[in-house]
LOROFI-170982 format. One record per atom (N, C-alpha, C, O): residue number from 1; residue in one letter; chain; atom name; x, y, z. Coordinates in steps of 0.1 Angstrom, whole numbers, plus 5000, padded with zeros to 4 digits. Layout:
     i   aa   ch   at      u      v      w
   NUM    A    A   CA      X      Y      Z
...
END
This chain:
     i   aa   ch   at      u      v      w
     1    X    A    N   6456   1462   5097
     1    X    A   CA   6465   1456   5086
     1    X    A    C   6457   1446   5078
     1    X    A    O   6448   1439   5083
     2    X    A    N   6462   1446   5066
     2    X    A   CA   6453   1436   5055
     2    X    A    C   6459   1417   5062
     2    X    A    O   6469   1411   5063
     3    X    A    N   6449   1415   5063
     3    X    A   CA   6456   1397   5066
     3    X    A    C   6464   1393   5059
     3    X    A    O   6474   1387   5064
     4    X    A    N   6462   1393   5045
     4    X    A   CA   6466   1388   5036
     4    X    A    C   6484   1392   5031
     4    X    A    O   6491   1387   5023
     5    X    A    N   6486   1405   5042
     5    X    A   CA   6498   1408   5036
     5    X    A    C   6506   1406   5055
     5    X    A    O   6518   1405   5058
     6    X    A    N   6497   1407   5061
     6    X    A   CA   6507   1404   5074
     6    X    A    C   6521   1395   5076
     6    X    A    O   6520   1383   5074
     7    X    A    N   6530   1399   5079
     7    X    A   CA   6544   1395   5081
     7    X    A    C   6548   1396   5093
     7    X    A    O   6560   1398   5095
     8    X    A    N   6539   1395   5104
     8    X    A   CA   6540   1393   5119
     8    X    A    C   6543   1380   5121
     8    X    A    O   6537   1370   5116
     9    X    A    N   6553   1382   5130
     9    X    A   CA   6556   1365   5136
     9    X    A    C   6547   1362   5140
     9    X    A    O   6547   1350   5139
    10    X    A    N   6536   1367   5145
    10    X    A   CA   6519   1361   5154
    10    X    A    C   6517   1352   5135
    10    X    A    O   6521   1341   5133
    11    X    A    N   6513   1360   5124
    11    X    A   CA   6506   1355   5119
    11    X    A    C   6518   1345   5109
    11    X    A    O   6512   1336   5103
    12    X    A    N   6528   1346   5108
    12    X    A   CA   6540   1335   5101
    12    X    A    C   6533   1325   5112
    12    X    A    O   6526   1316   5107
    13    X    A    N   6535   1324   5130
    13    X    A   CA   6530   1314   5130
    13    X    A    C   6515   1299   5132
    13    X    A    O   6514   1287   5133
    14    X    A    N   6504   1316   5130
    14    X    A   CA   6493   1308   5125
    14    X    A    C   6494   1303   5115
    14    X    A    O   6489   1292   5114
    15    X    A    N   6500   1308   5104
    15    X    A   CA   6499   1300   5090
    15    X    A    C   6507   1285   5090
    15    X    A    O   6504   1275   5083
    16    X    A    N   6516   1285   5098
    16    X    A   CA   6523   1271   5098
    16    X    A    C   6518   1265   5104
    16    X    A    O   6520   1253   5102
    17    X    A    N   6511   1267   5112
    17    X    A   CA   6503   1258   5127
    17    X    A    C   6493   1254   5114
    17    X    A    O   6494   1243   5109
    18    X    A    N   6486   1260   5111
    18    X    A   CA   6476   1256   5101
    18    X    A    C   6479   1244   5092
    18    X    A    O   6471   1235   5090
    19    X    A    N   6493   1246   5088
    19    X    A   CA   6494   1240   5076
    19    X    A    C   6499   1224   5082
    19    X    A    O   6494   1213   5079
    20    X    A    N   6507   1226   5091
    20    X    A   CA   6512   1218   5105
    20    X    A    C   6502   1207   5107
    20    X    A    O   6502   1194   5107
    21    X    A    N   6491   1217   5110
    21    X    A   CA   6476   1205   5114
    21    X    A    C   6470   1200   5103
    21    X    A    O   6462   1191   5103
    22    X    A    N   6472   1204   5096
    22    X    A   CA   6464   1192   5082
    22    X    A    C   6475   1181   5078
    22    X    A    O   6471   1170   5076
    23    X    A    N   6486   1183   5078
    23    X    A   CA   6496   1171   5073
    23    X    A    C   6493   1165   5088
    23    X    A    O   6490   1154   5086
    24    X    A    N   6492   1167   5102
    24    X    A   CA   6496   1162   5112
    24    X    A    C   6483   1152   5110
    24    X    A    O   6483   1140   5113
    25    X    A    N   6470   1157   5104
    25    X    A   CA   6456   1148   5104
    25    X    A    C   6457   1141   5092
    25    X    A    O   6449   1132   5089
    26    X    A    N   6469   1143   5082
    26    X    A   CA   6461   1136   5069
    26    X    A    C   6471   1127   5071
    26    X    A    O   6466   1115   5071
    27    X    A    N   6489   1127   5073
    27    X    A   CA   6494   1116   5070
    27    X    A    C   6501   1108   5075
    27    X    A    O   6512   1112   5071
    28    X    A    N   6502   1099   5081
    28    X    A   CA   6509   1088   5089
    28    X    A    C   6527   1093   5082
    28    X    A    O   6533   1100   5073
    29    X    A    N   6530   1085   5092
    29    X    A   CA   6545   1078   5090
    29    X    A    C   6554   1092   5084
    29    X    A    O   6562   1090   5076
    30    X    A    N   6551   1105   5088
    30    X    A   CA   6557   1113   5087
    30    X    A    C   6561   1126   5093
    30    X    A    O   6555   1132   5102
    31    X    A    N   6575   1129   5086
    31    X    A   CA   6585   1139   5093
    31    X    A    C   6587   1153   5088
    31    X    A    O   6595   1154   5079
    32    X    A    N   6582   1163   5091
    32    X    A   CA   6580   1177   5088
    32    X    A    C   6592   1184   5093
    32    X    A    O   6594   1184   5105
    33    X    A    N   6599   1188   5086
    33    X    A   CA   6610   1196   5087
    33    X    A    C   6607   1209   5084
    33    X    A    O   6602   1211   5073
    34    X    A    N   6611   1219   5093
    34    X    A   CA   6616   1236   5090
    34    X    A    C   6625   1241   5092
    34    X    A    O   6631   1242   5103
    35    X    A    N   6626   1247   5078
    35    X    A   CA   6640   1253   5077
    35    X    A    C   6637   1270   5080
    35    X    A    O   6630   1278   5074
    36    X    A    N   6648   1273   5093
    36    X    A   CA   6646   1291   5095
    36    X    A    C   6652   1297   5088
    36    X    A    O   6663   1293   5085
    37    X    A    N   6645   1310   5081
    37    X    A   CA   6656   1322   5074
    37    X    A    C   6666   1324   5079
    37    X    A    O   6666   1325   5091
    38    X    A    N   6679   1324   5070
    38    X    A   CA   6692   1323   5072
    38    X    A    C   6697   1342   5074
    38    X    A    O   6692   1351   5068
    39    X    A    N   6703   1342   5080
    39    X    A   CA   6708   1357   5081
    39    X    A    C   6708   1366   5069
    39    X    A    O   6718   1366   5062
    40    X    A    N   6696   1373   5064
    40    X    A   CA   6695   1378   5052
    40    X    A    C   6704   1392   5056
    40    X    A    O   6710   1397   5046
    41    X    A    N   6706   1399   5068
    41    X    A   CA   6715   1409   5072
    41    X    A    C   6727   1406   5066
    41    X    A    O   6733   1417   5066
    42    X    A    N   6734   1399   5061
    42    X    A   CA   6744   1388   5064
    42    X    A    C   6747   1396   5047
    42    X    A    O   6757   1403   5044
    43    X    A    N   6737   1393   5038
    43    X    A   CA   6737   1395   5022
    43    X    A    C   6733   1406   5020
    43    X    A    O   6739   1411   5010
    44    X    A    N   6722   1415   5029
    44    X    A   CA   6723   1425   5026
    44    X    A    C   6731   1438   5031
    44    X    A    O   6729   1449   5026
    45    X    A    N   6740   1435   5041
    45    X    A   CA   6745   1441   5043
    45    X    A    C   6761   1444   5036
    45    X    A    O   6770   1450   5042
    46    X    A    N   6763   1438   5020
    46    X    A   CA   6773   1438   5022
    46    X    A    C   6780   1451   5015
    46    X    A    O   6774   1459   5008
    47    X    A    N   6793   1452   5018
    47    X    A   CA   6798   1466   5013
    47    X    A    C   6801   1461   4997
    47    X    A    O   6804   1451   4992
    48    X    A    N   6799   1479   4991
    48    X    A   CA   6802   1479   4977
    48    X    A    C   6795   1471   4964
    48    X    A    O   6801   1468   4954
    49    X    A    N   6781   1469   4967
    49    X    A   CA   6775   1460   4959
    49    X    A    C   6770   1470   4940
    49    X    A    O   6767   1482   4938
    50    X    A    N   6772   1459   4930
    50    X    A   CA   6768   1465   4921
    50    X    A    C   6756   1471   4919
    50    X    A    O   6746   1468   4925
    51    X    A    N   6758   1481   4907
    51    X    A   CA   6739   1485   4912
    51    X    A    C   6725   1472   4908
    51    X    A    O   6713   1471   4909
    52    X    A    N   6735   1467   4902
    52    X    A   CA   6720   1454   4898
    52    X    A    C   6716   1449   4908
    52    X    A    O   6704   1446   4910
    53    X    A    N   6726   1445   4920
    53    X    A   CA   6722   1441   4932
    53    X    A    C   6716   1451   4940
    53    X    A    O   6705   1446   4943
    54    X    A    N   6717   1462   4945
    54    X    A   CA   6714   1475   4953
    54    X    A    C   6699   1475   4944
    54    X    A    O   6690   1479   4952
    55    X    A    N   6695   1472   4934
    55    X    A   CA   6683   1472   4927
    55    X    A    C   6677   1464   4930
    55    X    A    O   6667   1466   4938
    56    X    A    N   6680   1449   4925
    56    X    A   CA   6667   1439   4936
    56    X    A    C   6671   1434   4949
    56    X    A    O   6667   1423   4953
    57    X    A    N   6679   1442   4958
    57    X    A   CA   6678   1444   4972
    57    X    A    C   6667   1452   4977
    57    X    A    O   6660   1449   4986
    58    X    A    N   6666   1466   4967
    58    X    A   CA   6658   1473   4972
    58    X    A    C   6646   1468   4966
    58    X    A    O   6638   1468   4975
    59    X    A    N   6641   1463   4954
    59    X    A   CA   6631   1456   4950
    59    X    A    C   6622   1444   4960
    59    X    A    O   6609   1443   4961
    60    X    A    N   6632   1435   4965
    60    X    A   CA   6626   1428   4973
    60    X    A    C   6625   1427   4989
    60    X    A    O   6623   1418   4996
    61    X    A    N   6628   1439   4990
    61    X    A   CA   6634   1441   5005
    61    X    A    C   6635   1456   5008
    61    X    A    O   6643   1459   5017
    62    X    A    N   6627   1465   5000
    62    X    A   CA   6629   1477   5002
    62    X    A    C   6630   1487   5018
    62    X    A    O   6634   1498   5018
    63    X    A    N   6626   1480   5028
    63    X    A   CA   6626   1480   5041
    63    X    A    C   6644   1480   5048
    63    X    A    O   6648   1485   5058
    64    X    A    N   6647   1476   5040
    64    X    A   CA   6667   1472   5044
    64    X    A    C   6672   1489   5040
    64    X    A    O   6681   1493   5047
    65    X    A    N   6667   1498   5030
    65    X    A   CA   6668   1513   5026
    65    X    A    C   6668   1523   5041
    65    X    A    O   6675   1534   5043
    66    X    A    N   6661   1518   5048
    66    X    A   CA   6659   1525   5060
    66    X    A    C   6666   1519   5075
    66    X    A    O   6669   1508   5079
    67    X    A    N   6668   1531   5081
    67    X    A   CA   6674   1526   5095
    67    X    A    C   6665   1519   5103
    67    X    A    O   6670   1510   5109
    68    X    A    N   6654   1521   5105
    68    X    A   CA   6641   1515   5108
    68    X    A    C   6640   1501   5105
    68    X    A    O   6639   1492   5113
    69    X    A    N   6640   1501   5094
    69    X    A   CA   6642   1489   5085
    69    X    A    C   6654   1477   5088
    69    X    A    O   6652   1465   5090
    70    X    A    N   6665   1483   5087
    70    X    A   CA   6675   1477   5092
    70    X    A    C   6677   1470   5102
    70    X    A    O   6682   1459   5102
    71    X    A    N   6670   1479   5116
    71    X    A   CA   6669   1478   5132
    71    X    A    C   6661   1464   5130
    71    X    A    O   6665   1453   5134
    72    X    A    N   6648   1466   5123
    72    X    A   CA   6634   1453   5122
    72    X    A    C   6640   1440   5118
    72    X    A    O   6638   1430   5125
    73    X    A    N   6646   1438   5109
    73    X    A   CA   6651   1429   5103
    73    X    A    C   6656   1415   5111
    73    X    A    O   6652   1403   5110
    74    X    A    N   6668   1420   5118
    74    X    A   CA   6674   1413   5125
    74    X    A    C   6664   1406   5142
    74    X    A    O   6669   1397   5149
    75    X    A    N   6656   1411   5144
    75    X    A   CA   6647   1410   5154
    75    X    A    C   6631   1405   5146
    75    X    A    O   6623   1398   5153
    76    X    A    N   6627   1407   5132
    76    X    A   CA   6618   1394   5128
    76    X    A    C   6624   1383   5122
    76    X    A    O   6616   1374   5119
    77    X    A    N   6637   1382   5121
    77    X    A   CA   6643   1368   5120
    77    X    A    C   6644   1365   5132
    77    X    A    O   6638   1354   5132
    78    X    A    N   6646   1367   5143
    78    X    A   CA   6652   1360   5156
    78    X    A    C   6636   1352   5159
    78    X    A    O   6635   1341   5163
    79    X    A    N   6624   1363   5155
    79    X    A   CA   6611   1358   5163
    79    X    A    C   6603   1346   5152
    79    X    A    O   6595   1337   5156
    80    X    A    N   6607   1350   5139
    80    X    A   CA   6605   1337   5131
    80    X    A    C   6611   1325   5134
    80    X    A    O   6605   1314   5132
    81    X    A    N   6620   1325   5137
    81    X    A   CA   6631   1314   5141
    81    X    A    C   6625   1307   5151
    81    X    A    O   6624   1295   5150
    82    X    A    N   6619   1316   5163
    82    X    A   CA   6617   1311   5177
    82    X    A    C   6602   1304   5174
    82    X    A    O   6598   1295   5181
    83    X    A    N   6596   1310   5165
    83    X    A   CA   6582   1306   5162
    83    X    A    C   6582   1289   5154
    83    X    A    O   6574   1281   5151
    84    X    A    N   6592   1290   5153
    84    X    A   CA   6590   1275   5143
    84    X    A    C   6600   1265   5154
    84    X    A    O   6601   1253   5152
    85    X    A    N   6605   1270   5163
    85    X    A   CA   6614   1260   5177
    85    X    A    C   6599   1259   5182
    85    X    A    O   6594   1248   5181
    86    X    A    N   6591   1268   5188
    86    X    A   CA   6579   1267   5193
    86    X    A    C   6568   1252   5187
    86    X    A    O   6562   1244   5194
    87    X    A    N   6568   1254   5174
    87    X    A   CA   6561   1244   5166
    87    X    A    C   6564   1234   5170
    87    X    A    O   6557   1225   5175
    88    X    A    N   6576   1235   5167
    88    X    A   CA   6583   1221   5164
    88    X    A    C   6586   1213   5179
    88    X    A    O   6589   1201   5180
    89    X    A    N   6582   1225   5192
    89    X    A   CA   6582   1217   5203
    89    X    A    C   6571   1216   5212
    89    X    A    O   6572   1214   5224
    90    X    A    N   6558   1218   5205
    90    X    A   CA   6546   1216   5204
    90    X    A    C   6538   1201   5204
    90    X    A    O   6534   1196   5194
    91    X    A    N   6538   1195   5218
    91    X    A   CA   6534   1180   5218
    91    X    A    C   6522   1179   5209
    91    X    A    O   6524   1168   5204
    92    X    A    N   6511   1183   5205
    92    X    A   CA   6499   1185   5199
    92    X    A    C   6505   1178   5185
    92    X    A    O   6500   1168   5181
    93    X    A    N   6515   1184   5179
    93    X    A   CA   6524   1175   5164
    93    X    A    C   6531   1167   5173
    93    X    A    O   6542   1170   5168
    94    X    A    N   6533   1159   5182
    94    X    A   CA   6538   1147   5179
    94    X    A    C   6532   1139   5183
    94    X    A    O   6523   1142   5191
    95    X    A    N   6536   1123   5180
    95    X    A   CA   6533   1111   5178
    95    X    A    C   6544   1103   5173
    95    X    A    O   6554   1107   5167
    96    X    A    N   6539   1087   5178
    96    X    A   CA   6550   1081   5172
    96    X    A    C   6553   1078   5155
    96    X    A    O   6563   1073   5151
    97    X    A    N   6544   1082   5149
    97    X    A   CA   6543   1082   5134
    97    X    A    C   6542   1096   5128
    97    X    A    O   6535   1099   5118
    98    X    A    N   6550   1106   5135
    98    X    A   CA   6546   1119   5126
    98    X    A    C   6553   1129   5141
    98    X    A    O   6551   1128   5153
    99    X    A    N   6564   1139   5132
    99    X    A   CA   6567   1152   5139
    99    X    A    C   6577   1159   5134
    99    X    A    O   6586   1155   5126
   100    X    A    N   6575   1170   5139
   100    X    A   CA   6581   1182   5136
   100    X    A    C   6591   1188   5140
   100    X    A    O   6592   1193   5152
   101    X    A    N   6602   1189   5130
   101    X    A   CA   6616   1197   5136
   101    X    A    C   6621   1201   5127
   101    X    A    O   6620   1198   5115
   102    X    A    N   6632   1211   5137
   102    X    A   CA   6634   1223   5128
   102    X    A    C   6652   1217   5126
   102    X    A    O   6659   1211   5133
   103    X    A    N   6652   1223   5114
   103    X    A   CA   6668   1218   5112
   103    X    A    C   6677   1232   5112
   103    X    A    O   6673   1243   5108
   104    X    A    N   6689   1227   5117
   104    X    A   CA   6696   1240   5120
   104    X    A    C   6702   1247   5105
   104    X    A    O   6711   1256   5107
   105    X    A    N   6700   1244   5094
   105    X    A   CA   6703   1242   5083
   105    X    A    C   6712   1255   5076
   105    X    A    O   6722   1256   5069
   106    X    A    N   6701   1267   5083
   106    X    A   CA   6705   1278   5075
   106    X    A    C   6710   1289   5089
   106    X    A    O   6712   1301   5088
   107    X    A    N   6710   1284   5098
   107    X    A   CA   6717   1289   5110
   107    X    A    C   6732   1296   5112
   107    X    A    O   6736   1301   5122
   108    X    A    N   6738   1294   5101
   108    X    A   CA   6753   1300   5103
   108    X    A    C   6754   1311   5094
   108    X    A    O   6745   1316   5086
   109    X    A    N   6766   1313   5096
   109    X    A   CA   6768   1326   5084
   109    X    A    C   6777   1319   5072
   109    X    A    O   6786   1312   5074
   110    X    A    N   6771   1324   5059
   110    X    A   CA   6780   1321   5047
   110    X    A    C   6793   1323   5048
   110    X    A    O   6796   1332   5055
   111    X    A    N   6803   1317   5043
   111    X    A   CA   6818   1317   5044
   111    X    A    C   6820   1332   5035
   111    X    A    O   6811   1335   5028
   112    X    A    N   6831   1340   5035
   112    X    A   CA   6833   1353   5031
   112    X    A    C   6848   1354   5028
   112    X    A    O   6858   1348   5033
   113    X    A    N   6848   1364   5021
   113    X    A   CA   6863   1363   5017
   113    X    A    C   6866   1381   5016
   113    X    A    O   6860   1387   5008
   114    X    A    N   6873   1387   5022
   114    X    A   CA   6870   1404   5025
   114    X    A    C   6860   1407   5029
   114    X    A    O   6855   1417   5025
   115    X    A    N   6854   1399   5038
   115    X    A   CA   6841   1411   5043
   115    X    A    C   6831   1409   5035
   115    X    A    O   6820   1411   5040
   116    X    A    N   6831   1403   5021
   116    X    A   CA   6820   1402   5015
   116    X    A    C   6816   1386   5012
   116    X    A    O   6826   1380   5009
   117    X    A    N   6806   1377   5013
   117    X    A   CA   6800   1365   5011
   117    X    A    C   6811   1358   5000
   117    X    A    O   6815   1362   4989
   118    X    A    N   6813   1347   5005
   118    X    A   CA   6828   1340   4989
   118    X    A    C   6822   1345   4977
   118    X    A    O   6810   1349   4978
   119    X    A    N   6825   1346   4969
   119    X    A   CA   6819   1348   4954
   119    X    A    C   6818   1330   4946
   119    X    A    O   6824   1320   4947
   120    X    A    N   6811   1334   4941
   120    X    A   CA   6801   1320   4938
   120    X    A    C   6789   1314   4950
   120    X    A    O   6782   1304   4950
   121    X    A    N   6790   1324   4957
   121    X    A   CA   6777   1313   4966
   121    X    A    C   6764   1323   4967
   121    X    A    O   6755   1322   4976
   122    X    A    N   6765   1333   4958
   122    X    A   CA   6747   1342   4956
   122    X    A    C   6753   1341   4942
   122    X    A    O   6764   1341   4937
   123    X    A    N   6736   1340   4937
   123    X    A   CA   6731   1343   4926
   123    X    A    C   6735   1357   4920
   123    X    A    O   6741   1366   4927
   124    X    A    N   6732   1359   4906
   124    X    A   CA   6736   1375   4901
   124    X    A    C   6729   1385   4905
   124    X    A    O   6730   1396   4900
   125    X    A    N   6719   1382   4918
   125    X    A   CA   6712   1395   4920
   125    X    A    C   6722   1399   4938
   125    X    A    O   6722   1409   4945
   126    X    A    N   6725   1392   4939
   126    X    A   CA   6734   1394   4951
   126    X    A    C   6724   1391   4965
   126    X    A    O   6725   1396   4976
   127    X    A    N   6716   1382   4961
   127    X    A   CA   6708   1382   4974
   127    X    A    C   6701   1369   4975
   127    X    A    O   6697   1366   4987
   128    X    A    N   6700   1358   4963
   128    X    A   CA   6694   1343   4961
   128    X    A    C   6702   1334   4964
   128    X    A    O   6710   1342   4968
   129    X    A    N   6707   1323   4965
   129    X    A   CA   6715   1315   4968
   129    X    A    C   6719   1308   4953
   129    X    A    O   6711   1304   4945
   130    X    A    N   6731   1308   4951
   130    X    A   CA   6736   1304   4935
   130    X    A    C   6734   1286   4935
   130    X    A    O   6733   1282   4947
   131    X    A    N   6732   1276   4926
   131    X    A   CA   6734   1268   4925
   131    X    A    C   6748   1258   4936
   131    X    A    O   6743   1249   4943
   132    X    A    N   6759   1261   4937
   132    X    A   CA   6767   1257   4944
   132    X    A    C   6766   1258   4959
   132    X    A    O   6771   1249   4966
   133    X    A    N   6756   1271   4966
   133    X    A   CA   6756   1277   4977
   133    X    A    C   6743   1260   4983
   133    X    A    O   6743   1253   4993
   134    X    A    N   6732   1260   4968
   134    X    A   CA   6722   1250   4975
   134    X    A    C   6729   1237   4977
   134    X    A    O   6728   1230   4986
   135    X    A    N   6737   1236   4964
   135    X    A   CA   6746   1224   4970
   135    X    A    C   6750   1220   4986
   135    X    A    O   6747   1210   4991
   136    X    A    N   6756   1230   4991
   136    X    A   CA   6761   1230   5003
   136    X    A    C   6747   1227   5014
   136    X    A    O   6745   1219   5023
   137    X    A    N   6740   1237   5009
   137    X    A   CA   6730   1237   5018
   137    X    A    C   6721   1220   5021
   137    X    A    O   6717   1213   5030
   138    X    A    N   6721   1219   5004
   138    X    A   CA   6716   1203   5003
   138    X    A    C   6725   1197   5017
   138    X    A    O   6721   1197   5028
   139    X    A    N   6736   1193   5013
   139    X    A   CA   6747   1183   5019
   139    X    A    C   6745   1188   5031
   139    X    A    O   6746   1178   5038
   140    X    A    N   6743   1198   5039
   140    X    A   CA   6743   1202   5056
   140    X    A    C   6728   1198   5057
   140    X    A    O   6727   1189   5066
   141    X    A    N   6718   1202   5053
   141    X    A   CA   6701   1194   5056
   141    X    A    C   6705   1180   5057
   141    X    A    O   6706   1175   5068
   142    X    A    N   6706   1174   5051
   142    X    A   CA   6711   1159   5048
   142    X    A    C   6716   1153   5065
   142    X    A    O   6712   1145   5074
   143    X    A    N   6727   1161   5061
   143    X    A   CA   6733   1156   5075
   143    X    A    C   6728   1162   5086
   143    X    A    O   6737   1164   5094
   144    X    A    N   6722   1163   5089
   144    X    A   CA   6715   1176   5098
   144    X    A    C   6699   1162   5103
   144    X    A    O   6694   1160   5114
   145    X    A    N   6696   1157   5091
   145    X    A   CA   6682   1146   5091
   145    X    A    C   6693   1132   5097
   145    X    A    O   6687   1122   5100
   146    X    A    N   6703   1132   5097
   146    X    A   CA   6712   1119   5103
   146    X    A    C   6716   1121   5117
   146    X    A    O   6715   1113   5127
   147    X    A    N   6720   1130   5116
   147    X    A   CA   6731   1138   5136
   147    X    A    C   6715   1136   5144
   147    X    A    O   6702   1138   5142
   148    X    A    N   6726   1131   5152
   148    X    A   CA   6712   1126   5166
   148    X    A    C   6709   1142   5171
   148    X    A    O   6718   1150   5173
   149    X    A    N   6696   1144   5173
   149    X    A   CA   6687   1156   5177
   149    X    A    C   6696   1164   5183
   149    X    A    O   6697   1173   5175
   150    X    A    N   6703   1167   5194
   150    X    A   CA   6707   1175   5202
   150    X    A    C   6725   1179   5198
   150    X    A    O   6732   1186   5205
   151    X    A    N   6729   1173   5184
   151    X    A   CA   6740   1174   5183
   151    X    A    C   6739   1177   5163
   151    X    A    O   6742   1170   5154
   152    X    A    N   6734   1187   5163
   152    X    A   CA   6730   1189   5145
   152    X    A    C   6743   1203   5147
   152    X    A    O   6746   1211   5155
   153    X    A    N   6747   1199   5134
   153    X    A   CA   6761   1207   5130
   153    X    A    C   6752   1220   5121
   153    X    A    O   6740   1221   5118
   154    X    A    N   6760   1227   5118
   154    X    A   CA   6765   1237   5107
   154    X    A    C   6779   1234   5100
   154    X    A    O   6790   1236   5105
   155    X    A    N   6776   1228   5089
   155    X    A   CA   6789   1232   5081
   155    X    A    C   6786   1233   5066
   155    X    A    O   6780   1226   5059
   156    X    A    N   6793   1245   5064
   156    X    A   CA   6791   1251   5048
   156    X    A    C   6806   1248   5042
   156    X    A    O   6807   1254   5032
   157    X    A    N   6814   1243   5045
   157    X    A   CA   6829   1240   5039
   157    X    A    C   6825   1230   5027
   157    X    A    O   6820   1219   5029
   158    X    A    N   6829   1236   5016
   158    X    A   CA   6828   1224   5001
   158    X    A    C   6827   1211   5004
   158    X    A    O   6816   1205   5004
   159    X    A    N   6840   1206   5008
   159    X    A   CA   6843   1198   5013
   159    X    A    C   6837   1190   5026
   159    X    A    O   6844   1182   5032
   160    X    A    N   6827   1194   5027
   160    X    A   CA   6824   1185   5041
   160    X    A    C   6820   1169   5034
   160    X    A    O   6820   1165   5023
   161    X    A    N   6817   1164   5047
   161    X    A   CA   6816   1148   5040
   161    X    A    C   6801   1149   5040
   161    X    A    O   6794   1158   5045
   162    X    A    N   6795   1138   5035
   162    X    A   CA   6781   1138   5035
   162    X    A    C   6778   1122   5039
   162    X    A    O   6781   1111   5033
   163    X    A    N   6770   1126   5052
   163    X    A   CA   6773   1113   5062
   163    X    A    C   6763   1102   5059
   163    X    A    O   6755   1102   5050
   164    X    A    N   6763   1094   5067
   164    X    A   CA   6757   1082   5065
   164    X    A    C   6749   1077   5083
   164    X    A    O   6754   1078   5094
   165    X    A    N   6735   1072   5081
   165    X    A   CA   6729   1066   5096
   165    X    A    C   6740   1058   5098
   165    X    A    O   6746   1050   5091
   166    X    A    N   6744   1061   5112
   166    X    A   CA   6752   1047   5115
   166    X    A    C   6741   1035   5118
   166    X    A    O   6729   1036   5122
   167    X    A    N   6750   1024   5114
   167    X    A   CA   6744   1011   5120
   167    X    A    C   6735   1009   5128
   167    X    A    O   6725   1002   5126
   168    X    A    N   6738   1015   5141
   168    X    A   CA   6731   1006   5155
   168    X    A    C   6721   1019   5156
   168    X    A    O   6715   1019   5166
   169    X    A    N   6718   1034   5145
   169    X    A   CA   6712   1042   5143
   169    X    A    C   6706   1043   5128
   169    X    A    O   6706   1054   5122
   170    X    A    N   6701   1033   5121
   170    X    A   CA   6702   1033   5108
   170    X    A    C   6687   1039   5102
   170    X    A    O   6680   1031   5096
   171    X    A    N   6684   1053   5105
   171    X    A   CA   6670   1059   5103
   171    X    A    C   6672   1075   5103
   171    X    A    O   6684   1075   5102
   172    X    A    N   6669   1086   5104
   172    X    A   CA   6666   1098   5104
   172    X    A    C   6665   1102   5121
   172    X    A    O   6659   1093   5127
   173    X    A    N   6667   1108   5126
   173    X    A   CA   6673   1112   5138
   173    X    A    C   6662   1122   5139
   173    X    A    O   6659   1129   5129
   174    X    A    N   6654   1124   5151
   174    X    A   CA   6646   1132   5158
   174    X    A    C   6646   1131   5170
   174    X    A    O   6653   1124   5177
   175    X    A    N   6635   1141   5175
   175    X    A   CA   6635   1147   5191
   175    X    A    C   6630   1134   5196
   175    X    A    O   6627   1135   5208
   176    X    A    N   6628   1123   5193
   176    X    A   CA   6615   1112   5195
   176    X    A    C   6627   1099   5200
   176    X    A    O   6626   1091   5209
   177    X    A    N   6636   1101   5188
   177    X    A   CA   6642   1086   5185
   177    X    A    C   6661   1089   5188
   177    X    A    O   6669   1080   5188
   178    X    A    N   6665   1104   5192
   178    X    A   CA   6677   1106   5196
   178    X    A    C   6679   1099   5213
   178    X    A    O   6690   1099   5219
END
């Protein structure tokens, strides 16, 4: 297989380890966050889509066309996912001025209304995240860099609050300092 096009979890996670170890050598006083692919089964699977969407589904993900494809999907998200918990629980990145974790950010499933994703939270191609959807996403990362390490939420509700360090915790919450 060409290197350059490999999409093996082995090689997703040499490329981050790589990238991992040069911020871990170049910069002090810092916090590397990763975010896992969020259930793309989730968007592509949904019933009745128009053909502009069935078009750059199949355009960027032509692999979702096939049963084969379908089966793969859901099992290189699980091992992408596990590869960046791996990283991120990797003593070699940490230190008391610098580490790595993964935020549960994109961990849940989009809210839905019939079976299909709410409308307003993908883009017009039925598969990107619309402006309002990153909103959300913003406001749960957010809170997600505040909730002490062992207790990070999911919440995609409009309406969630967007929290604040408490007091006698007034900093960014990690595996180090929870």
């Amino acid at each position: 297989m060409d290197r350059s096009s490999d999409a093996s979890p082995q090689a997703y996670r040499r490329h981050l380890r790589e990238g991992v170890k040069i911020l871990f050598h170049s910069l002090p006083r810092t916090m590397v966050v990763l975010i896992p692919i969020g259930d793309i089964t989730q968007v592509l699977g949904q019933p009745d889509l128009p053909p502009e969407c069935r078009a750059a589904h199949w355009f960027v993900c032509p692999c979702w066309t096939t049963e084969q494809g379908r089966a793969e999907i859901p099992r290189l998200v699980a091992e992408y996912r596990g590869e960046l918990q791996a990283l991120a629980a990797d003593t070699k990145f940490s230190r008391w001025d610098f580490t790595v974790e993964v935020a549960p950010t994109t961990a849940g499933l989009l809210p839905t209304l019939g079976g299909r994703v709410r409308p307003g939270l993908l883009s017009p191609d039925c598969l990107h995240l619309s402006r309002e959807a990153n909103s959300i996403f913003g406001r749960n990362l957010w809170n997600n860099l505040v909730q002490p390490w062992a207790s990070k939420a999911v919440d995609y509700r409009v309406e969630a609050p967007l929290l604040c360090p408490p007091q006698d915790r007034p900093f960014l919450s990690t595996q180090l300092n929870s």
